[in-house]
Backbone bond lengths (Angstrom), bond angles and torsions (degrees), N, CA, C in turn:
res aa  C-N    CA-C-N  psi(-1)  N-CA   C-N-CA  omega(-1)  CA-C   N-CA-C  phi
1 X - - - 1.453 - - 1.532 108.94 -
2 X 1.185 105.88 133.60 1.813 113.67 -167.72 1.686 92.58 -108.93
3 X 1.814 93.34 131.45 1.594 99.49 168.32 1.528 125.13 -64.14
4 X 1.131 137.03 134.57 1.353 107.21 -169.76 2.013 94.78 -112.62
5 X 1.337 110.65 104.48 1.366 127.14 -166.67 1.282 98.18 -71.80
6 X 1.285 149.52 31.00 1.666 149.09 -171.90 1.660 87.02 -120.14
7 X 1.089 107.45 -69.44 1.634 119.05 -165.14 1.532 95.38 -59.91
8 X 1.294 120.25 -48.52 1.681 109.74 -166.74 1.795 101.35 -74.32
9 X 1.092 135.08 -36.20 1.514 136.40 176.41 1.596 97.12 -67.58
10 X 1.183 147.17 -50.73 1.504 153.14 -179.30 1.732 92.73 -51.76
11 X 1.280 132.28 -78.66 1.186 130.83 168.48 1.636 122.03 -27.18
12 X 1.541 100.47 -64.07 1.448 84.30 -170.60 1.995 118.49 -79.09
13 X 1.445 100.83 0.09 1.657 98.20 168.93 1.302 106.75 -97.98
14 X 1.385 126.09 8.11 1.598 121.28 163.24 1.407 89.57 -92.01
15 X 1.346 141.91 -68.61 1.199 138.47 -162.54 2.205 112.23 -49.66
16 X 1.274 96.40 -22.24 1.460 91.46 -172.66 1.747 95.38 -84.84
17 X 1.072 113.06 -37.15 1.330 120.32 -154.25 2.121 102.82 -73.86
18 X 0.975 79.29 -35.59 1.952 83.76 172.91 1.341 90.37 -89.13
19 X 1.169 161.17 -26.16 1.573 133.54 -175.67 1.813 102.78 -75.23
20 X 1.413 110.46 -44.70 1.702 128.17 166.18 1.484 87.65 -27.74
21 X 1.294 119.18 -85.59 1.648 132.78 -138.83 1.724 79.51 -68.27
22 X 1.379 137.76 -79.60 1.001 111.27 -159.81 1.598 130.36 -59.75
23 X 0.785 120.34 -19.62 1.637 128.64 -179.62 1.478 84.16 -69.92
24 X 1.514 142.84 -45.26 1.413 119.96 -165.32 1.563 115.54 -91.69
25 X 1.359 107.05 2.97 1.504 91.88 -168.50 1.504 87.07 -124.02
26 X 1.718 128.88 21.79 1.760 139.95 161.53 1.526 85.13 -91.36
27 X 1.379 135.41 -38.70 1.245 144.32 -169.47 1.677 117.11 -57.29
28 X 1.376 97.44 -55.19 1.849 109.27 174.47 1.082 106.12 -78.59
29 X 1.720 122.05 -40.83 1.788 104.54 -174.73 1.594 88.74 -66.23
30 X 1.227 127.56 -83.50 1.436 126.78 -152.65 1.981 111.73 -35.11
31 X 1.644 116.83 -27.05 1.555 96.49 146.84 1.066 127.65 -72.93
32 X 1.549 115.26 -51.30 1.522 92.75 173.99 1.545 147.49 -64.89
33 X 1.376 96.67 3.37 1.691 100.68 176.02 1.569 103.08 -92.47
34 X 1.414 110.68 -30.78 1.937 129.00 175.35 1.695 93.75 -55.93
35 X 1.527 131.76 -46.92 1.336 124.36 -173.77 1.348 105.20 -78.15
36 X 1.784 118.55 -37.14 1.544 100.31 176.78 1.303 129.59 -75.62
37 X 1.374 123.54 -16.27 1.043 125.57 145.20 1.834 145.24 -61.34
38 X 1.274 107.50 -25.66 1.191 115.94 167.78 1.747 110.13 -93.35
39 X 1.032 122.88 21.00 1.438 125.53 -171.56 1.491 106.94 -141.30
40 X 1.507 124.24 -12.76 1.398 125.26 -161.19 1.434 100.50 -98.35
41 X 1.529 135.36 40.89 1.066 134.27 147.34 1.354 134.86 -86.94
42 X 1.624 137.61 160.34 1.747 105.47 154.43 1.511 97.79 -119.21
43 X 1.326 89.84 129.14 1.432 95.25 160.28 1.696 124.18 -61.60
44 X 1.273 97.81 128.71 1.871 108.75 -174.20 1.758 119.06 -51.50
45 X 0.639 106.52 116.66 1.426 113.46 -177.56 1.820 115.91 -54.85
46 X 1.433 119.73 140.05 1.241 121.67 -148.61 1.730 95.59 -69.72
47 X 1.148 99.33 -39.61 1.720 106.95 -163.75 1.345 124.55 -85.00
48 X 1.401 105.83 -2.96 1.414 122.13 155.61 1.365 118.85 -71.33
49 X 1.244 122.28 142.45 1.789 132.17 171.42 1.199 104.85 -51.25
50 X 0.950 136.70 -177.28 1.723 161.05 127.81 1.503 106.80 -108.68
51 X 1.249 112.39 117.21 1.357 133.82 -166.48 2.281 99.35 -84.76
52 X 1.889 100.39 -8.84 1.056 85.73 -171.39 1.495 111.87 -90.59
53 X 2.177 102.07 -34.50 0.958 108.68 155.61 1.798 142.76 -100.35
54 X 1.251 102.25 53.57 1.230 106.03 -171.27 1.941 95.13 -112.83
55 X 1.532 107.15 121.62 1.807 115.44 168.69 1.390 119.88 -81.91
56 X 1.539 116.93 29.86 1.512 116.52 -152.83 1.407 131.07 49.20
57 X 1.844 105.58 22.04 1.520 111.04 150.96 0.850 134.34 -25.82
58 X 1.641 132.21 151.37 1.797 105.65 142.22 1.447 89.29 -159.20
């Protein structure tokens, strides 16, 4: 039985070529979930109280 080295090189540059694409596109989601997370706050508005620091001022 003869190896046929066309089909096994065809295989393994399809097999490299989808591990490429996925490692890069785990790459963009994993920033963009890193930006939605570091961005998915609201900052408190100035003219609102803080109920933590408020002494019954006014």
């Amino acid at each position: 039985m003869e190896i046929n080295w066309i089909i096994i090189g065809i295989v393994v540059a399809v097999v490299i070529v989808l591990v490429l694409f996925t490692a890069k596109k785990n790459l963009k989601e994993k920033k963009k979930l890193t930006d939605l997370l570091n961005n998915d706050f609201k900052k408190q508005d100035e003219d609102e109280p803080n109920p933590d620091n408020d002494a019954g001022e006014r």
